[in-house]
C-alpha positions as CSV (number, residue, x, y, z in Angstrom):
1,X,9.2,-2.1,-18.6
2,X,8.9,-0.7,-22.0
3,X,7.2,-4.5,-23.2
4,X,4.8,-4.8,-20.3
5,X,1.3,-4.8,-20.9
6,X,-0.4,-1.3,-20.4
7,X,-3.1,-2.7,-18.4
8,X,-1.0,-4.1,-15.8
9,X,1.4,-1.1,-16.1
10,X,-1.4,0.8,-14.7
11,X,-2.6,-1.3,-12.5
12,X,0.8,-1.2,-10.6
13,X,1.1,2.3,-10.7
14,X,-2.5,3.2,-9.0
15,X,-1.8,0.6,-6.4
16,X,1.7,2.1,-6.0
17,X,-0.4,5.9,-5.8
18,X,-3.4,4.7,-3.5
19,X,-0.8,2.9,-1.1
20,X,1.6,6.2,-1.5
21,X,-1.6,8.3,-0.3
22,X,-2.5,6.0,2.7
23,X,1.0,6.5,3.7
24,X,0.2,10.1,5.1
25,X,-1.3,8.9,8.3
26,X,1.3,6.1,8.5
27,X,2.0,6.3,12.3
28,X,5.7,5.9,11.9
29,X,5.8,8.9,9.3
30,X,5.6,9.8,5.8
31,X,9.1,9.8,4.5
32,X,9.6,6.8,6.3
33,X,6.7,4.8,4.6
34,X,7.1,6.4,1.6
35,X,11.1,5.0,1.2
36,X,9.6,2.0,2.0
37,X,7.0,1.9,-0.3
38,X,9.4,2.6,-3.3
39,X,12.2,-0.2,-2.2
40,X,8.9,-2.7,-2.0
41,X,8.2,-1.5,-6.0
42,X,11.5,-0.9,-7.0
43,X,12.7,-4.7,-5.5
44,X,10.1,-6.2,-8.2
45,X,10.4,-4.4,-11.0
46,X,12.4,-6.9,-12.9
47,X,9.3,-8.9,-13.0
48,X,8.3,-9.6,-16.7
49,X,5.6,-12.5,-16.2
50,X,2.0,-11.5,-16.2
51,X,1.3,-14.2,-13.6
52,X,3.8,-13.1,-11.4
53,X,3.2,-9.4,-12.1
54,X,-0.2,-9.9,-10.8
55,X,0.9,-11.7,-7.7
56,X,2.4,-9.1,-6.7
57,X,-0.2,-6.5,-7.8
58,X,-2.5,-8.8,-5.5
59,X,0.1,-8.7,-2.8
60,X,-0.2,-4.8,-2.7
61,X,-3.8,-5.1,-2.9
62,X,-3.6,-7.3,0.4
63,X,-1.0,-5.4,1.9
64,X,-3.1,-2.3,1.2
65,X,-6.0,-3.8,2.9
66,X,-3.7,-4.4,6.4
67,X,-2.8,-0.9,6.5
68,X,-6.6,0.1,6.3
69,X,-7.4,-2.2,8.8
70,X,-4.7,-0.8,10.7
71,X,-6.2,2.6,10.8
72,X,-10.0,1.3,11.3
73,X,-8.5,-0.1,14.9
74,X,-6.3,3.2,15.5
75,X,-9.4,5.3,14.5
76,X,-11.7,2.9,17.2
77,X,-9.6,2.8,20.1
78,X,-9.1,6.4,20.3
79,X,-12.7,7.3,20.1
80,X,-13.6,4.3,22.5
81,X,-10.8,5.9,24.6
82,X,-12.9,9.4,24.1
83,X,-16.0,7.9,25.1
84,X,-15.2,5.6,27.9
85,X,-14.1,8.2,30.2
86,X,-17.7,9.3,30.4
């Protein structure tokens, strides 16, 4: 890890700290996202390649973007759930 390039070092680890922080509201719990989060990273650090280093950083990034949408619709049903009882 020592030879990677600091960019992409970085890269990986604010994806690894903005997916960590997402992970408080996971619905099936924090300790539970959170050892699943590290075996995801920990399975692909071997990775040396820039190319595939940022597959994987783009991979995050998409996997990321799921687990917002995921909230969005958790967030929307329970307020339309709220509201339609009026």
């Amino acid at each position: 890890m020592a030879s990677m390039n600091p960019a992409l070092r970085y890269r990986v680890i604010r994806v690894y700290k903005e997916m960590l922080f997402m992970g408080r509201e996971y619905p099936q719990g924090y300790d539970y996202f959170k050892t699943r989060l590290h075996k995801a990273f920990d399975s692909q650090k071997h990775l040396t390649d820039e190319s595939q280093i940022m597959k994987g950083i783009e991979r995050a990034e998409f996997v990321k973007k799921e687990i917002e949408a995921l909230y969005f619709l958790k967030r929307y049903r329970t307020l339309r759930h709220r509201y339609d009882a009026f």
